[in-house]
NUGU-92191 format. One record per residue (C-alpha): residue number from 1; residue in one letter; x, y, z. Coordinates in pm, 1 decimal. Layout:
N
R   resi   resn         c1         c2         c3
R    NUM      a          X          Y          Z
...
//
This chain:
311
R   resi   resn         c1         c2         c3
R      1      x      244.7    -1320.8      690.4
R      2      x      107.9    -1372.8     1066.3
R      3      x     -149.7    -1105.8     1157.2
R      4      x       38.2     -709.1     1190.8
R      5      x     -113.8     -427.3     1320.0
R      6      x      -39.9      -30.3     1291.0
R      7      x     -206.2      276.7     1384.2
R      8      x     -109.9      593.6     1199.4
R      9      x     -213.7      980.1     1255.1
R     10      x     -385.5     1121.3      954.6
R     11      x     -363.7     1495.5      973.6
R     12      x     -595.6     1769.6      908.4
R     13      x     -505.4     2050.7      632.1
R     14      x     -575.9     2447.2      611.3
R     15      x     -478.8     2567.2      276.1
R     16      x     -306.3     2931.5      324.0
R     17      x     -355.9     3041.6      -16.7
R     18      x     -558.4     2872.8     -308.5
R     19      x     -643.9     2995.3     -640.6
R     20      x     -859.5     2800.8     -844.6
R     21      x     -790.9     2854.3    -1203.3
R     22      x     -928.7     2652.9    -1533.2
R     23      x    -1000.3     2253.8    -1536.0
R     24      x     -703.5     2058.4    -1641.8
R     25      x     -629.9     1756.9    -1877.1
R     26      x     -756.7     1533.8    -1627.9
R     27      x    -1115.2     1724.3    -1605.8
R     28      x    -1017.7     1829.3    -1254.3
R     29      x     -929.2     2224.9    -1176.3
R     30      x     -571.0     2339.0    -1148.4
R     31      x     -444.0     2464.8     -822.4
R     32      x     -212.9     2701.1     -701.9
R     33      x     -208.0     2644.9     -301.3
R     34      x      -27.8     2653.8        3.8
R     35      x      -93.0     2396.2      209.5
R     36      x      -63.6     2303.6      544.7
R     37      x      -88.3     2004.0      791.8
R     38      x     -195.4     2041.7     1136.4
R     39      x     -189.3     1895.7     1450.6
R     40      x     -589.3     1805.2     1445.4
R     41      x     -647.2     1455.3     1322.4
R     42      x     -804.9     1114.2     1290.1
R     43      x     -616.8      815.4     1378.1
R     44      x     -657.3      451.8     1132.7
R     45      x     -614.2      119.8     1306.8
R     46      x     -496.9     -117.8     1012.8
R     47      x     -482.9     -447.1     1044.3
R     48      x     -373.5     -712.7      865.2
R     49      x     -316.3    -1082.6      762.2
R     50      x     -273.0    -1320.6      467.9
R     51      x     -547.0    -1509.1      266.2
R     52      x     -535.7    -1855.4      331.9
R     53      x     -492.5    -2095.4       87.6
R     54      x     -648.5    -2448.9       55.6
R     55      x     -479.9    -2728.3     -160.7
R     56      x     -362.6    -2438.5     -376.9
R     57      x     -629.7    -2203.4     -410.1
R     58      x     -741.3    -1926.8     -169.7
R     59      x    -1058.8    -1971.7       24.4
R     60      x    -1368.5    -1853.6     -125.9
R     61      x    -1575.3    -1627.7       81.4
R     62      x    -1324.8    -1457.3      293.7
R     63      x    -1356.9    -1080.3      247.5
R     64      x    -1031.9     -854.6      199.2
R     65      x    -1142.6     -475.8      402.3
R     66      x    -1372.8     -470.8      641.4
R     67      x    -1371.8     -115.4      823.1
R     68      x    -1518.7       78.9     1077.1
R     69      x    -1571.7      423.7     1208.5
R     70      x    -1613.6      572.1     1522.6
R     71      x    -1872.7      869.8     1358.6
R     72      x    -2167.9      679.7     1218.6
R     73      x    -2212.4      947.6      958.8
R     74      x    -1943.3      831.6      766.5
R     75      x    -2024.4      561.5      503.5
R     76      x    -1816.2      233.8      593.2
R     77      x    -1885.5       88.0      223.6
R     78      x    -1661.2      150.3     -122.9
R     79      x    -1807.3      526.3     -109.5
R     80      x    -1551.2      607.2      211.6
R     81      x    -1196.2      694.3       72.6
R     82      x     -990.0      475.7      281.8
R     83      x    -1237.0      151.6      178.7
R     84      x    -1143.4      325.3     -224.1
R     85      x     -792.6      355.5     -115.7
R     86      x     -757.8      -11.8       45.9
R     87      x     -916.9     -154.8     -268.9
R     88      x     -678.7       61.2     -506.9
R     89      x     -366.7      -46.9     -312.9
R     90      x     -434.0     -396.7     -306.0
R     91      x     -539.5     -433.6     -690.1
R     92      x     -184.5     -216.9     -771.0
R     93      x       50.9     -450.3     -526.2
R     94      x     -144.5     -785.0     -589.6
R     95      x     -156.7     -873.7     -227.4
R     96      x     -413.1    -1121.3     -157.9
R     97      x     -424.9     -961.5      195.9
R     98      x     -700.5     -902.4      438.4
R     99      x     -779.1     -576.8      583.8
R    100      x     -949.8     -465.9      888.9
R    101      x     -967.1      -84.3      953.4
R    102      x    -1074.7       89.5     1200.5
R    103      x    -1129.4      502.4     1216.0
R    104      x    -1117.3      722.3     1529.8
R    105      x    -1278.0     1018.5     1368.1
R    106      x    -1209.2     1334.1     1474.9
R    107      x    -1168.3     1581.6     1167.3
R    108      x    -1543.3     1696.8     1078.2
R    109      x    -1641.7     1608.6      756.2
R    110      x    -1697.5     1798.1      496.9
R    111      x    -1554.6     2115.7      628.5
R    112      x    -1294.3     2205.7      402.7
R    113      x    -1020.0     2007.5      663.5
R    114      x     -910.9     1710.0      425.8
R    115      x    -1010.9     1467.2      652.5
R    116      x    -1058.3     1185.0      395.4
R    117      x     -827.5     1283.5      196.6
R    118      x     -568.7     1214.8      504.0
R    119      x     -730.3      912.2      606.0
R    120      x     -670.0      761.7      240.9
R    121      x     -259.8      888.4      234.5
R    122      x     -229.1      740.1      574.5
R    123      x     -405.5      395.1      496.8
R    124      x     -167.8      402.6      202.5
R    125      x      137.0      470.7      409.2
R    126      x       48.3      192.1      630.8
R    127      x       20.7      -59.8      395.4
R    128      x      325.5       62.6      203.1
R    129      x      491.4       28.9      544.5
R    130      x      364.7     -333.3      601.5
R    131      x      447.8     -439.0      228.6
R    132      x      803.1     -355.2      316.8
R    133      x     1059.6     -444.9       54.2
R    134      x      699.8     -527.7     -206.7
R    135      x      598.4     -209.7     -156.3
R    136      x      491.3      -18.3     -447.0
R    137      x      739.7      204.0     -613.3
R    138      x      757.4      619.4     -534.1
R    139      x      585.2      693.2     -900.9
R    140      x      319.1      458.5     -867.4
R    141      x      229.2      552.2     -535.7
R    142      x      172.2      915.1     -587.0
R    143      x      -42.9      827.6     -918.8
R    144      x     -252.9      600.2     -719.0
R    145      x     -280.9      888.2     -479.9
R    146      x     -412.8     1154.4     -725.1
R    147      x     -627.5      922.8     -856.1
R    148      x     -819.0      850.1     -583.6
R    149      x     -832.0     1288.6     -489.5
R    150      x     -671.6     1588.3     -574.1
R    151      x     -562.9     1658.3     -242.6
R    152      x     -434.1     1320.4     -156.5
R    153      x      -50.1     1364.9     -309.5
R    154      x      -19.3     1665.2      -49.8
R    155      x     -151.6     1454.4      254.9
R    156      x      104.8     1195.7      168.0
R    157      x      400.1     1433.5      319.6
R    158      x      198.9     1665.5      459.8
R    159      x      356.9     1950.7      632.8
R    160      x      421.3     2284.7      420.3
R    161      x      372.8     2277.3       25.6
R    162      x      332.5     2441.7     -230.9
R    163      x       36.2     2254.7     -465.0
R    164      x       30.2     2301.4     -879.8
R    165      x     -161.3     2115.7    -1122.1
R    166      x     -437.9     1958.1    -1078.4
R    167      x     -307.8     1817.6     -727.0
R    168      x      -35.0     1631.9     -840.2
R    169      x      247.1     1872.1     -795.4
R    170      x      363.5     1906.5     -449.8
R    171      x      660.1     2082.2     -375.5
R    172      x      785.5     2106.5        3.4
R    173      x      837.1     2417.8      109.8
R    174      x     1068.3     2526.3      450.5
R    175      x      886.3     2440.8      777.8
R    176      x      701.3     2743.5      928.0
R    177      x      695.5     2755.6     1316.2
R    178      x      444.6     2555.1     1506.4
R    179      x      208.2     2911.3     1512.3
R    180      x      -96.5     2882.0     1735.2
R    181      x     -429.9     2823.4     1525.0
R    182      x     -765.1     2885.0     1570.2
R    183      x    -1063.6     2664.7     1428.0
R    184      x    -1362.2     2810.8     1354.1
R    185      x    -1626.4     2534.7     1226.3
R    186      x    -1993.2     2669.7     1156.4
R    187      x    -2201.0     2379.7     1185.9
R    188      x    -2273.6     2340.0      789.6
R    189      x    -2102.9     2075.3      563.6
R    190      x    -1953.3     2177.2      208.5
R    191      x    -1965.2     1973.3     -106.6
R    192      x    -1665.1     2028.4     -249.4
R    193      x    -1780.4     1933.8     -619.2
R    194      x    -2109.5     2140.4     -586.1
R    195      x    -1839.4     2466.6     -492.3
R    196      x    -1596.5     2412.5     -796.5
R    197      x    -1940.3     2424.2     -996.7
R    198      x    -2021.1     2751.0     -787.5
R    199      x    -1726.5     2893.5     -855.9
R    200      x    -1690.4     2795.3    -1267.5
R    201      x    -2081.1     2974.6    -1324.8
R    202      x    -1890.7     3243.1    -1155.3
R    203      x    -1652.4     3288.5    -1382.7
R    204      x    -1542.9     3120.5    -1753.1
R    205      x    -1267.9     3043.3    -1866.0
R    206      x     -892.3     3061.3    -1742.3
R    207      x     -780.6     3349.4    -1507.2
R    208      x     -464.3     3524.2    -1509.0
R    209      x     -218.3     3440.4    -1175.5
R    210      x     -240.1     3752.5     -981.2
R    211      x      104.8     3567.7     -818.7
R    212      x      373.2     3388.2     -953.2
R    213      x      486.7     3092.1     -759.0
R    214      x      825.4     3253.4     -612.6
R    215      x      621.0     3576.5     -489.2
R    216      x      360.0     3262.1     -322.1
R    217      x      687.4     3076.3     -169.6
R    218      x      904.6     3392.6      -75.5
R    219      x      629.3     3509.3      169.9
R    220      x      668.5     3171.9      395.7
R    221      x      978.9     3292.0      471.3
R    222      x      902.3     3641.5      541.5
R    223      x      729.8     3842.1      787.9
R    224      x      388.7     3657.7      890.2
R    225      x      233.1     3955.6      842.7
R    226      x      260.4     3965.3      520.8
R    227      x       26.3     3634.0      487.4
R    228      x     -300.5     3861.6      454.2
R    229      x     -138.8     4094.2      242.7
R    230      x      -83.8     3833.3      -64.7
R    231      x     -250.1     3526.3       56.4
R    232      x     -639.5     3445.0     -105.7
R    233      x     -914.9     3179.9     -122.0
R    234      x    -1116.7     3190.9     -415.3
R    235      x    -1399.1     3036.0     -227.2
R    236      x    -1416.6     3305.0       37.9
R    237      x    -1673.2     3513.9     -158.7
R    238      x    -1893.7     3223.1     -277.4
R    239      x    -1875.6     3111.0       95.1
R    240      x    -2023.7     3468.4      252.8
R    241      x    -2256.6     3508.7      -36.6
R    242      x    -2426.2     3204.8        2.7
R    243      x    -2416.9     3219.0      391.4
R    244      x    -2369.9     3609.0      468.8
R    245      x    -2465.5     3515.9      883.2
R    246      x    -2056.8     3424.5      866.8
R    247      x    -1934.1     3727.4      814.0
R    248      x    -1937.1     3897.5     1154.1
R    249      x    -1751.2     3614.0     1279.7
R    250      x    -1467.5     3635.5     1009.4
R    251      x    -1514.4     3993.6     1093.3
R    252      x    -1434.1     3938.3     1465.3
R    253      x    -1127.7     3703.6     1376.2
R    254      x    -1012.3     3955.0     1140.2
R    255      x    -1031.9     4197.3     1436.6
R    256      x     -850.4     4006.7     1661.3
R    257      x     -499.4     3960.1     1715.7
R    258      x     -459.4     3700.0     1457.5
R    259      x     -221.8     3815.6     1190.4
R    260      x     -360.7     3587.4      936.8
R    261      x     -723.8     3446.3      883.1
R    262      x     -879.6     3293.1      585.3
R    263      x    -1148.1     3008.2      480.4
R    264      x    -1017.4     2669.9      452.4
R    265      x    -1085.6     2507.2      154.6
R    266      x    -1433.9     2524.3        6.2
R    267      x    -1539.5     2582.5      353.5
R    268      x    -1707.7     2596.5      569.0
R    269      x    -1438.0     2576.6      808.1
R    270      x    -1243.0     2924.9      904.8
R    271      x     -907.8     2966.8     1114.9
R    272      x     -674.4     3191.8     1268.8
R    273      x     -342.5     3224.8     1298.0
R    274      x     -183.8     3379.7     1574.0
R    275      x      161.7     3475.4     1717.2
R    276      x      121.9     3390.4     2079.2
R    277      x     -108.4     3100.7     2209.2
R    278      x     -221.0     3380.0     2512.4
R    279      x     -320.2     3591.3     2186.5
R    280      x     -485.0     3318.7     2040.4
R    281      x     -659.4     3157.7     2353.9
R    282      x     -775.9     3529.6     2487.6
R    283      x     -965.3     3540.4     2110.7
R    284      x    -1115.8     3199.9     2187.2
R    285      x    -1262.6     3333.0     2515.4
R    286      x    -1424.4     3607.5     2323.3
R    287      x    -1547.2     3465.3     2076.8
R    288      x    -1710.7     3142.3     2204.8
R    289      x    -1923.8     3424.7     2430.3
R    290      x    -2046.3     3596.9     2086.6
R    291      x    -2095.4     3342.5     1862.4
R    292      x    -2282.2     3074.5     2031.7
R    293      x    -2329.7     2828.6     1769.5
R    294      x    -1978.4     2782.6     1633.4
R    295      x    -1764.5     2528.4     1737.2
R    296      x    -1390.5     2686.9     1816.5
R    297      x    -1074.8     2410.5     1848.6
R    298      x     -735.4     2474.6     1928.8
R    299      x     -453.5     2347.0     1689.1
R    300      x      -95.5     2440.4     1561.7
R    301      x       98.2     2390.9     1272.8
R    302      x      232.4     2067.6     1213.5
R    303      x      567.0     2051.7      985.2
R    304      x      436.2     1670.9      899.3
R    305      x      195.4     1444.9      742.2
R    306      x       85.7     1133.0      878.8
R    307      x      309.8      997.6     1157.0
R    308      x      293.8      622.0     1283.2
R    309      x      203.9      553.5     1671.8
R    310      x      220.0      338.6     1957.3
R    311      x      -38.2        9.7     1901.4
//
């Protein structure tokens, strides 16, 4: 092949409900979560090109992923997700392809946003897109997702789902409206595997679904009002105990005129979601005067996952 290039937009998630319940067959923990793509993300340069062969045999030395970053935080080595995901891809298709990647970051890390978990559906995507015709098959690409993260299946599709399992069940669920959203990131990261352990010396054992799955998807289609009345995070509790400074500010959102506001994830990010963007920017005003050291960002709801752009 001669050299191709793509850039793709690797969304952000909020999850509007998730229950955490007892670790599944694959040691991971089941899920039962609404989640939700939105218009915040990072955006992957791939490139790529052919090995070249000599007399035969490819040339020795030439290496197959090279990637960059844009936030030097982030590890550019086999312990980044899209360098994991590259690698997976490759060994499952047998293309003796090279890869250079390049990451505008701008989903913090760590905060309970899926940013890596996006960036690793949409490097998938693009290569899937660039293998054409050789691309792997539907089944195989979704295993290859959950094995690289539970939240990766969702951030293949992206937009509204329901997630069961351990990650690997996604069911799409109807669109919701484009709702104004409020970000709320405390500057503090969250290790996702040290929260699940939080949350299991919490608690043994399985726990009972306080809502069956039609109650969970009947409610999207409902009143929004209705979010706070039935939606949860199991982390939310973990995530005040441990840092109890945070809760006058999910006080304040709670407050507001938001109709819905939650934790994201294991933290430590918080959001907002409001009917009106006047509503929502008004709230912004006020609370970037009180809380000083938060940083606020505007989003919406996006009713996608990871959408292809312009080169």
């Amino acid at each position: 092949m001669n050299e191709q290039r793509l850039k793709i937009f690797a969304p952000a998630k909020i999850n509007l409900h998730l229950e955490v319940l007892g670790k599944g067959p694959h040691g991971l923990h089941r899920l039962q979560s609404i989640m939700q793509s939105i218009d915040l993300g990072d955006e992957l340069l791939v490139e790529c090109s052919e090995i070249q062969s000599s007399g035969g045999s490819v040339v020795a030395g030439l290496p197959q992923i090279e990637f960059t970053c844009s936030d030097p935080e982030l590890p550019t080595d086999e312990n980044n997700l899209v360098v994991r995901a590259a690698r997976a891809w490759l060994a499952a298709s047998g293309k003796n392809w090279v890869l250079r990647l390049h990451l505008d970051k701008r989903i913090h890390i760590a905060a309970g946003l899926g940013g890596g978990s996006s960036d690793a559906a949409a490097l998938l995507l693009a290569l899937q897109q660039l293998a054409g015709p050789s691309a792997l098959p539907e089944d195989a690409l979704g295993a290859l997702a959950f094995e690289l993260g539970s939240d990766v299946p969702f951030c293949l599709p992206g937009g509204t789902a329901l997630v069961t399992g351990e990650g690997e069940d996604v069911r799409p669920c109807p669109s919701l409206p484009a709702y104004p959203l409020l970000l709320c990131m405390v500057h503090k990261k969250s290790s996702t595997a040290e929260a699940y352990a939080a949350l299991d010396q919490e608690r043994a054992g399985l726990r009972p679904l306080p809502f069956s799955l039609a109650s969970l998807t009947s409610t999207l289609k409902a009143d929004p009002q209705e979010f706070a009345e039935l939606y949860v995070n199991d982390f939310l509790e973990l995530q005040l105990a441990a840092h109890p400074d945070e809760l006058p500010l999910l006080e304040a959102i709670q407050q507001s005129e938001s109709f819905y506001a939650n934790l994201s994830g294991s933290g430590p990010t918080y959001f907002a979601l409001f009917t009106e963007e006047q509503s929502r920017d008004e709230t912004l005003d006020l609370l970037e005067q009180k809380f000083r050291g938060v940083e606020f960002r505007k989003a919406s709801l996006l009713p996608h996952g990871p959408q292809f752009l312009p080169v």
